[in-house]
Backbone bond lengths (Angstrom), bond angles and torsions (degrees), N, CA, C in turn:
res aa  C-N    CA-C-N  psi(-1)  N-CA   C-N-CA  omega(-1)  CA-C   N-CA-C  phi
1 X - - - 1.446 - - 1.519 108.74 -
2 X 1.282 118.40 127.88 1.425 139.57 -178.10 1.594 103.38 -76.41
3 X 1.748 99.94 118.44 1.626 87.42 171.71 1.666 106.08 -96.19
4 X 1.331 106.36 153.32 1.085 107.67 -172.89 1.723 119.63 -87.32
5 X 1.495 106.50 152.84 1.626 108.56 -161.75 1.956 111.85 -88.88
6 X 1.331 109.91 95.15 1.486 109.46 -161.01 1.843 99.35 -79.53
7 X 1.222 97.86 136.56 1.497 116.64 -169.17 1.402 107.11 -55.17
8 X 1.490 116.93 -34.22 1.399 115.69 169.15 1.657 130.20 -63.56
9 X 1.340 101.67 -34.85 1.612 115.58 -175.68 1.641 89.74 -54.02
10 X 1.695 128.73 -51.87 1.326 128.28 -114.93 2.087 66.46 -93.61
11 X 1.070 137.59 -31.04 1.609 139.65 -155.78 1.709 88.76 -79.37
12 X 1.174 127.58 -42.37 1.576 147.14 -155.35 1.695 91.32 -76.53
13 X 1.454 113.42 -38.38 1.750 107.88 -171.17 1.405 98.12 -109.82
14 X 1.184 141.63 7.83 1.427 129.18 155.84 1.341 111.96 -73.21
15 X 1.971 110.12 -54.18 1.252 106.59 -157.93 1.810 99.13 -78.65
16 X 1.650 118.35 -7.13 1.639 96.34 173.37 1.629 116.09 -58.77
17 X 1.237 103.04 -26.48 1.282 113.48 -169.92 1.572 114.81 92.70
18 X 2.277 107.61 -157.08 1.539 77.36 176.20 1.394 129.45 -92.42
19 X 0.884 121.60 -131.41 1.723 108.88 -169.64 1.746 86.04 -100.12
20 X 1.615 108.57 159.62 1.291 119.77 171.29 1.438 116.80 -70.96
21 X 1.246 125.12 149.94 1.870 139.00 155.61 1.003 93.30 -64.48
22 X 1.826 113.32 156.44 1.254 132.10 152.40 1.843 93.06 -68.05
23 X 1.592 92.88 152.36 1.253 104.25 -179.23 2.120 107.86 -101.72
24 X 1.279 86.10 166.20 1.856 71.30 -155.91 1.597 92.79 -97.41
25 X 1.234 113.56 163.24 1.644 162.87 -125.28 1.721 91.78 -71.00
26 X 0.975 157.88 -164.38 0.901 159.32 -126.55 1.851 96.61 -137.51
27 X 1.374 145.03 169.23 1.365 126.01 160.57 1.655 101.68 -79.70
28 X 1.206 100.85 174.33 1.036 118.30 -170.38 1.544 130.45 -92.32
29 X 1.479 155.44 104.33 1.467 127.45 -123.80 1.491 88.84 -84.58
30 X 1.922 90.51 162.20 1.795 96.98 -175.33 1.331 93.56 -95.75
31 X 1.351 115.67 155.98 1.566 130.93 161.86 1.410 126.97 -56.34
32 X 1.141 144.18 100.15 1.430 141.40 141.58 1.224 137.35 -33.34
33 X 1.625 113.86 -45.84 1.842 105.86 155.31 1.031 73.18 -129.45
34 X 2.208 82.95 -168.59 1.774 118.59 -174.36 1.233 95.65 -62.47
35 X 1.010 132.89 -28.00 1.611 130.14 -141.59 1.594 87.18 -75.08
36 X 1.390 118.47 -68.32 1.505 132.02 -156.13 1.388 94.15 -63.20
37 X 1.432 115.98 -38.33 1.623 109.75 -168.00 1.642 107.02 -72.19
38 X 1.379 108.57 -20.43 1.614 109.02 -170.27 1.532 98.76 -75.57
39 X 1.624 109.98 -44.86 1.461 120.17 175.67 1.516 130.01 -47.02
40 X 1.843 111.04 -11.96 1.260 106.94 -162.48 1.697 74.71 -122.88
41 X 1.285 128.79 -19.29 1.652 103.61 -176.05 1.809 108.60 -85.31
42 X 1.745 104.88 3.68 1.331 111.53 168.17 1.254 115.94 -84.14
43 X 1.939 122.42 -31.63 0.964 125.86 -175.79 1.634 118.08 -73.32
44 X 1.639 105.05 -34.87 1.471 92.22 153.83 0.853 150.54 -132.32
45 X 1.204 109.88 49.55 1.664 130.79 134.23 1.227 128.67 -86.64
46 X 1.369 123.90 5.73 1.385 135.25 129.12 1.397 120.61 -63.67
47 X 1.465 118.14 -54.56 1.652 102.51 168.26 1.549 114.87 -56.19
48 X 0.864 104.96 -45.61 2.109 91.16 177.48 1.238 116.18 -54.54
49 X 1.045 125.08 -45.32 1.700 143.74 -169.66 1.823 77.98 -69.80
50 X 1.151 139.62 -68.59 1.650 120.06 -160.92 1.802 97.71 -83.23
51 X 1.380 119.97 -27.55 1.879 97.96 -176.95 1.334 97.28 -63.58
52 X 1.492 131.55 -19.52 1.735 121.58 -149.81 1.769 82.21 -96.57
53 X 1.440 130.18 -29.10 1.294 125.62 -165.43 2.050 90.74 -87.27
54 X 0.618 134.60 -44.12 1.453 141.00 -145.66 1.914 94.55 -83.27
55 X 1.740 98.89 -47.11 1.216 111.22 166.24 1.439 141.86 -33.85
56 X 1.233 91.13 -56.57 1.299 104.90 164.45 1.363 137.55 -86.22
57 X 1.456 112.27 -16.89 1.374 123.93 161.85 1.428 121.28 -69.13
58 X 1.474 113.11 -26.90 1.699 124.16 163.53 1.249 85.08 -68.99
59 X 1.437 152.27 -105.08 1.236 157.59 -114.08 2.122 105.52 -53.38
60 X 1.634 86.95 -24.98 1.586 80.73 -172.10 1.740 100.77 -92.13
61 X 0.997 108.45 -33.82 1.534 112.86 179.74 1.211 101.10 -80.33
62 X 1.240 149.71 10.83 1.407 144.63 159.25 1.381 113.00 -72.63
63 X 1.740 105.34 -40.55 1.679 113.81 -161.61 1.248 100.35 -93.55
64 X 1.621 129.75 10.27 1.508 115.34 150.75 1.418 120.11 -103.93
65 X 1.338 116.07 4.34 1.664 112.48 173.55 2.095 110.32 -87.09
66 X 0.721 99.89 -169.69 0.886 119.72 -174.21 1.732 116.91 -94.42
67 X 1.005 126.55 -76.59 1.604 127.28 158.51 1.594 101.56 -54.39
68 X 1.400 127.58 77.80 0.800 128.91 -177.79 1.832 115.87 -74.46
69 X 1.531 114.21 -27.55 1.496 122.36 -155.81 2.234 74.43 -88.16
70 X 1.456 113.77 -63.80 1.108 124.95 -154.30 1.593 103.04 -36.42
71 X 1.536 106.27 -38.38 1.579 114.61 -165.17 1.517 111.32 -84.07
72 X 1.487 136.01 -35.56 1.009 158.12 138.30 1.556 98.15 -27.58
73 X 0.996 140.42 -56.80 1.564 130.90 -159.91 2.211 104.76 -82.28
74 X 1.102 87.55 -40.28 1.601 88.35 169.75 1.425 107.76 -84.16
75 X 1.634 127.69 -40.61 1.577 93.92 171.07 1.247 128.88 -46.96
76 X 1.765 118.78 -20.87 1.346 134.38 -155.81 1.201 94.31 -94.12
77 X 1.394 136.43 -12.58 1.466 115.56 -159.83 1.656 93.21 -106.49
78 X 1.534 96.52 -38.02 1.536 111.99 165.01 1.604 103.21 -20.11
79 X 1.565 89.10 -91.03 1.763 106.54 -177.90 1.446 129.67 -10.13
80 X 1.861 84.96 -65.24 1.841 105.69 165.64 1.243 115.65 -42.00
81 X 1.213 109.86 -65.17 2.067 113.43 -150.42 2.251 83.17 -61.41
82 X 0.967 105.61 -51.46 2.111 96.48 176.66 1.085 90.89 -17.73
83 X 1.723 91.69 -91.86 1.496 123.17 -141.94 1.772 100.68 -38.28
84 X 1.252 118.18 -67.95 1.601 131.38 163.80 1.957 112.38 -24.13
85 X 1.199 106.29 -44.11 1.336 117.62 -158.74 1.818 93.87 -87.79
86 X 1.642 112.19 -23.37 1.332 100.96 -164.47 1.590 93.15 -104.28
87 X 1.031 101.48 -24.42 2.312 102.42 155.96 1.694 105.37 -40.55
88 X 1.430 96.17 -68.09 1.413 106.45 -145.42 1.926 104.89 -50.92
89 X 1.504 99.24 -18.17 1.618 116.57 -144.35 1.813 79.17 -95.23
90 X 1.292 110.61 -52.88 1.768 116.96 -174.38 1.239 88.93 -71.23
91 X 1.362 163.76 -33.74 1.073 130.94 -140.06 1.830 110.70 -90.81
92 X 1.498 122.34 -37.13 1.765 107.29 140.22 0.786 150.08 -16.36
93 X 1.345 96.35 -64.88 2.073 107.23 -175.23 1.443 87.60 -72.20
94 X 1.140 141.83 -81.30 1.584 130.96 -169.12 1.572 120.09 -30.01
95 X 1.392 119.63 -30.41 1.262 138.35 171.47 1.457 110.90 -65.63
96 X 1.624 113.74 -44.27 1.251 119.57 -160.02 1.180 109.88 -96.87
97 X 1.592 113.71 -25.76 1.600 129.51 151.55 1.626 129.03 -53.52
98 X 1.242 89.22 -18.09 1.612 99.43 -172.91 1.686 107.48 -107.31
99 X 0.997 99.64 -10.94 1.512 107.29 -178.87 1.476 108.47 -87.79
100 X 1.539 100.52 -53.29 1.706 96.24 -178.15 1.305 116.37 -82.23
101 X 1.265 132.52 -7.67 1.661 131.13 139.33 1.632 111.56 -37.26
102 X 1.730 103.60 -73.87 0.925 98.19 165.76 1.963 135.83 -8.67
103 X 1.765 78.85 -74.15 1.809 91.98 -165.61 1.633 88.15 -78.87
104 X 0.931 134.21 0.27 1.655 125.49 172.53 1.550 112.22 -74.55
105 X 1.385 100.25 -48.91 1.460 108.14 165.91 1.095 129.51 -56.54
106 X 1.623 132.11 -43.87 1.003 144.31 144.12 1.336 146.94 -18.91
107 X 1.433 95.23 -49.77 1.545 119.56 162.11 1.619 125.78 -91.32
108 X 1.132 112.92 -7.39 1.729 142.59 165.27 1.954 83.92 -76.59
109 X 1.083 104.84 -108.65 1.513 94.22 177.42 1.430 137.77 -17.26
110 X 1.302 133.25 -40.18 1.089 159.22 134.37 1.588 127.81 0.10
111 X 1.868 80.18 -66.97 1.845 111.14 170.68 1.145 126.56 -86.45
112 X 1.390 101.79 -28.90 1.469 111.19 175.49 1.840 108.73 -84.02
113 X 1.353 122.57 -49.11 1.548 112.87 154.35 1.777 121.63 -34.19
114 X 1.450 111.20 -49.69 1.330 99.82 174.60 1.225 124.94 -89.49
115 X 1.346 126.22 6.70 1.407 130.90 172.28 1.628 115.72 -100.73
116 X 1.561 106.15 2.72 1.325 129.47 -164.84 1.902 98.16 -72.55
117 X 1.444 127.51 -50.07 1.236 138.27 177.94 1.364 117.69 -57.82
118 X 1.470 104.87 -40.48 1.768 106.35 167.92 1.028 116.20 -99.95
119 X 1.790 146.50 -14.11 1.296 122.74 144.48 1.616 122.44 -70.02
120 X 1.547 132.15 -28.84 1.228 100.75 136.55 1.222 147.60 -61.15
121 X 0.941 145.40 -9.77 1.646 149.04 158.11 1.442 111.76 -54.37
122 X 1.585 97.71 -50.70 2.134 110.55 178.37 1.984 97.53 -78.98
123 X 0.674 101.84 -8.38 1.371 97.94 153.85 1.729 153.15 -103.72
124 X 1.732 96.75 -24.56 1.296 106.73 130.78 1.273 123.05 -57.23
125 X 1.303 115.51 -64.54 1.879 103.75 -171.31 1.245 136.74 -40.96
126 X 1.890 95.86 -38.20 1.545 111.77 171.50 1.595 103.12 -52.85
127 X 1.782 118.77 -59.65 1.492 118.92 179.74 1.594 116.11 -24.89
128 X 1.238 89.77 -63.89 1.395 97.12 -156.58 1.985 97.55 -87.13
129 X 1.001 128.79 -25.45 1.672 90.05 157.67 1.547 114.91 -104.03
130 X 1.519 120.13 30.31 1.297 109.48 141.96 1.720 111.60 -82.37
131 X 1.518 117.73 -15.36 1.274 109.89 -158.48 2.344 81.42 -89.85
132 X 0.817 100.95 -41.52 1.400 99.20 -172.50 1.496 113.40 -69.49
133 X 1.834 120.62 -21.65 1.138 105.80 167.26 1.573 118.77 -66.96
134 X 1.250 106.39 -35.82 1.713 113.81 173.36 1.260 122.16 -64.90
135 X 0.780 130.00 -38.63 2.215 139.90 156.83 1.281 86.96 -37.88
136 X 1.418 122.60 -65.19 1.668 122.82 -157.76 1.401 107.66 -54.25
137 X 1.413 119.35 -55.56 1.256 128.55 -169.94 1.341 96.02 -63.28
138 X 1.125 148.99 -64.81 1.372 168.30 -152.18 1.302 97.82 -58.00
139 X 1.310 120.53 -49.86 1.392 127.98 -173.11 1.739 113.65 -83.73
140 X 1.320 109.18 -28.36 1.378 118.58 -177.42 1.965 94.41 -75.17
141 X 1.449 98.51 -45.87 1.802 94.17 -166.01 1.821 94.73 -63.57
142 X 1.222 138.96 -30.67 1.457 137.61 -149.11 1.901 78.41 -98.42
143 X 0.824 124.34 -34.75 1.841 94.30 177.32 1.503 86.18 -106.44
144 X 1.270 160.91 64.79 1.342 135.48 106.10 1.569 100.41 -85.43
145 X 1.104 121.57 -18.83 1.633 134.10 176.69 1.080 88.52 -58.86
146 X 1.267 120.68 -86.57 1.639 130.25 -175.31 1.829 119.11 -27.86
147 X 1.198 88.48 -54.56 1.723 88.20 -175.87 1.487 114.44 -93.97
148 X 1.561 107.10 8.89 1.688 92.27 155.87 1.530 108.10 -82.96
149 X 1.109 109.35 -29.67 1.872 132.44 174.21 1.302 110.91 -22.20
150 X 1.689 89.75 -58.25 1.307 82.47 -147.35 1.822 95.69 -107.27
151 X 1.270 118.63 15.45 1.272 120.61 158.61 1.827 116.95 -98.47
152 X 0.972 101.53 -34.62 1.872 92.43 159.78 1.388 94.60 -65.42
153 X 1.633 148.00 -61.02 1.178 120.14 -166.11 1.658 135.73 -50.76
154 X 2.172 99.25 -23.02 0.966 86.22 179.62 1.556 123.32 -113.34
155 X 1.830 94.90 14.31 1.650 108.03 163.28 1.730 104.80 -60.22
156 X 1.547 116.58 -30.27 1.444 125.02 -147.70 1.587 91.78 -80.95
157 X 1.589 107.13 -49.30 1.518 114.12 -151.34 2.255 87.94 -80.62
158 X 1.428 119.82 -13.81 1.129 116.26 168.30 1.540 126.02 -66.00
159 X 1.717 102.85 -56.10 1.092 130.57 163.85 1.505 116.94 -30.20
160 X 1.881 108.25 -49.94 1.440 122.27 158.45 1.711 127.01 -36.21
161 X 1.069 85.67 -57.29 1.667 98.19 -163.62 1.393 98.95 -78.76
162 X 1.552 114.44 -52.96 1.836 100.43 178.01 1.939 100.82 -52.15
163 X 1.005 141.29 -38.43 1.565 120.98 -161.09 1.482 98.37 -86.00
164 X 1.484 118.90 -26.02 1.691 95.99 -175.72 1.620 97.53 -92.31
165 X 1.340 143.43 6.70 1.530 153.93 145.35 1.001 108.91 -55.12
166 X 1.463 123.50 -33.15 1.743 128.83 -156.90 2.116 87.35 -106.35
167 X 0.841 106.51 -37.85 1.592 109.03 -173.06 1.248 103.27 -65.92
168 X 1.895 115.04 -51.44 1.519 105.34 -172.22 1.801 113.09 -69.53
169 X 1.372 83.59 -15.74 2.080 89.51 -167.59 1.531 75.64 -58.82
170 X 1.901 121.23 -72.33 1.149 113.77 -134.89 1.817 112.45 -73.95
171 X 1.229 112.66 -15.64 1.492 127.43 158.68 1.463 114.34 -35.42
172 X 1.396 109.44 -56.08 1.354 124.01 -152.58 1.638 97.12 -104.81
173 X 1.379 141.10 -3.27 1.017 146.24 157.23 1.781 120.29 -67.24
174 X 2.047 88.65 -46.27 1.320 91.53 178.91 1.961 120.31 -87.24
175 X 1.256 77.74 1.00 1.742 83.73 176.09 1.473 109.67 -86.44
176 X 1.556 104.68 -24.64 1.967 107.81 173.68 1.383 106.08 -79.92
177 X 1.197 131.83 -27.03 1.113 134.88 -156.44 1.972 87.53 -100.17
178 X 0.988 137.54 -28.96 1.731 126.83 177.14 1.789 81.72 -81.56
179 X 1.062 116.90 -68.60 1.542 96.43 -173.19 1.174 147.40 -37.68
180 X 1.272 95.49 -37.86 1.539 108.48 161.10 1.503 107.89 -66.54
181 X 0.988 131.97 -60.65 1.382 145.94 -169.67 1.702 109.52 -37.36
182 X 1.747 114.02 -49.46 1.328 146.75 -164.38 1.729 76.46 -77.88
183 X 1.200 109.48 -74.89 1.919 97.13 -165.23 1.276 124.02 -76.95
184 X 1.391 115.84 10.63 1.642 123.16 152.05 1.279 93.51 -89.04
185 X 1.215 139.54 -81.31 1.512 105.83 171.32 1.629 149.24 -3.67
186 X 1.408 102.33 -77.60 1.457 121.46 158.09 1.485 111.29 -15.04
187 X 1.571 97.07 -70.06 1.904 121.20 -169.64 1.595 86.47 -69.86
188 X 0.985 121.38 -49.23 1.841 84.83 -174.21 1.505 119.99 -93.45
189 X 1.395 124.75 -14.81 1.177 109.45 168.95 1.703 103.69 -64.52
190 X 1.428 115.43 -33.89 1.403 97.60 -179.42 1.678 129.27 -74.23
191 X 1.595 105.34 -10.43 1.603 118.70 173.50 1.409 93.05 -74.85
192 X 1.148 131.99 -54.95 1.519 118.32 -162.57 2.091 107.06 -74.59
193 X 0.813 99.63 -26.77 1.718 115.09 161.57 1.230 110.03 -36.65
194 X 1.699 100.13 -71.81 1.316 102.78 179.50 1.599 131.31 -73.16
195 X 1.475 103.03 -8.69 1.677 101.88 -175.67 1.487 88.56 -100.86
196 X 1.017 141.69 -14.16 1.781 141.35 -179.08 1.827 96.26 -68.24
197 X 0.973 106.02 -58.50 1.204 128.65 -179.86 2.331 119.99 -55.32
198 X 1.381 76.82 -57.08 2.132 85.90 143.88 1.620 111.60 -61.42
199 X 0.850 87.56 -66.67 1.641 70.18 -163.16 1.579 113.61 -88.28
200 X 1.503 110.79 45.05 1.759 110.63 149.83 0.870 100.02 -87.46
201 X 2.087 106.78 -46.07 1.502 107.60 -153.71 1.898 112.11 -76.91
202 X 1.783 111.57 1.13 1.200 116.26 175.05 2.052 107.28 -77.84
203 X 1.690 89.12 -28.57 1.065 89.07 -160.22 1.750 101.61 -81.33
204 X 1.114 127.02 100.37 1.415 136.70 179.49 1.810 116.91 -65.55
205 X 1.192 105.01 120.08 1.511 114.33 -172.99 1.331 104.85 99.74
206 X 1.476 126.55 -32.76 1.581 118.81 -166.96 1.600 116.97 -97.07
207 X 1.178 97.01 154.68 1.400 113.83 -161.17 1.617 91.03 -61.30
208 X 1.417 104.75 150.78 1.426 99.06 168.98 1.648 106.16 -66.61
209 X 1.599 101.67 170.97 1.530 91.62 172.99 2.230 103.62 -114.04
210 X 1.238 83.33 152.14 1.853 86.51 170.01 1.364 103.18 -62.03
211 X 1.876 97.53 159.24 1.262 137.02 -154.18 1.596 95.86 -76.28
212 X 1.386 118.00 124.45 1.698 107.59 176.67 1.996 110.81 -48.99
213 X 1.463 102.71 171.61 1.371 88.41 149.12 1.253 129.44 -105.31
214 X 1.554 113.22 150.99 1.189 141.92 -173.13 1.557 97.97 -49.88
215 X 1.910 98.81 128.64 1.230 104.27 179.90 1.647 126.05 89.46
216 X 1.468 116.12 -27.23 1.238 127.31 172.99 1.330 142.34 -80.19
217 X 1.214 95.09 -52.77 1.553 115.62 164.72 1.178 114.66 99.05
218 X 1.730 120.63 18.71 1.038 121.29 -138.04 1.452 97.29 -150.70
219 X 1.593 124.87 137.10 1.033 134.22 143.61 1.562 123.86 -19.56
220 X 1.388 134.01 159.37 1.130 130.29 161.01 1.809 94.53 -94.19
């Protein structure tokens, strides 16, 4: 028996409109640390790793039934709602990962802005007693300069005095040595003086003879 189609029912299913969607899955919880957030981008990437395994195991058991397209279209939708479901699940932790990078960076900057006044300061200081260790050196090399200076000057002005010491010694050596020389002279021109002088007076009748000259030793 045919039920019959009342003109009102057909006004009642236009104005519902069309039929409703399932409404989707619950959100997904957000992460509190890295830890939990790392834990949920493991959890779905485990669902992909089993929709892509599960996937394909429908796909082969599809091509021995019979409604082959019909079965194929729900493994596929299968697949989807995962893949979708293991988004929805990663898409937090990546959020929450990206945030505390974010604020990691942030606070890197942060520290490094306020540590900016005392590593410049420890960086002046270094300047300036690298600039003062070099003055030092600079100043130490310009008086070892100096005091080799002035010790060759006074090896030189030593060097001086021993040769004009050695000049007067040898000056005054050779002035003893002509002196002496002059009064060995003296003494023998005057020994032969005196024996010249013997023997005039040996020589009987003869004139005496003159006095040699001085220094010679010698007769005129």
């Amino acid at each position: 028996m045919r039920c019959p189609f009342h003109p009102l029912l057909a006004v009642l299913l236009l104005a519902a409109g069309p039929p409703l969607r399932a409404q989707p899955a619950d959100a997904a919880p957000v992460p509190q640390t890295l830890e939990q957030a790392a834990a949920q981008r493991q959890r779905a990437e485990a669902m992909r790793q089993d929709a892509e395994r599960r996937y394909a195991a429908d796909e082969a058991a599809c091509y021995r039934k019979i409604l082959v397209n019909d079965c194929l279209k729900e493994a596929k939708e299968r697949y989807t709602n995962t893949i979708v479901g293991a988004r929805r699940l990663e898409a937090p932790a990546r959020e929450f990962e990206r945030e505390s990078r974010r604020g990691e960076i942030e606070a890197e900057k942060d520290r490094r802005a306020a540590e900016r006044p005392a590593r410049e300061a420890e960086q002046q200081e270094r300047a300036e007693r690298y600039r003062a260790d070099e003055a030092a050196k600079a100043a130490a090399r310009e008086e070892k300069r100096l005091d080799k200076e002035r010790k060759a000057e006074e090896n030189r002005r030593k060097s001086a005095e021993e040769q004009a010491k050695r000049q007067v010694k040898e000056e005054k050596r050779a002035q003893k040595q002509a002196a002496q020389i002059e009064k060995k002279a003296r003494e023998r021109a005057k020994a032969e003086q005196k024996a010249a002088e013997k023997a005039a007076r040996e020589n009987q009748g003869g004139s005496p003879l003159p006095p040699p000259a001085a220094g010679t030793g010698k007769e005129p």
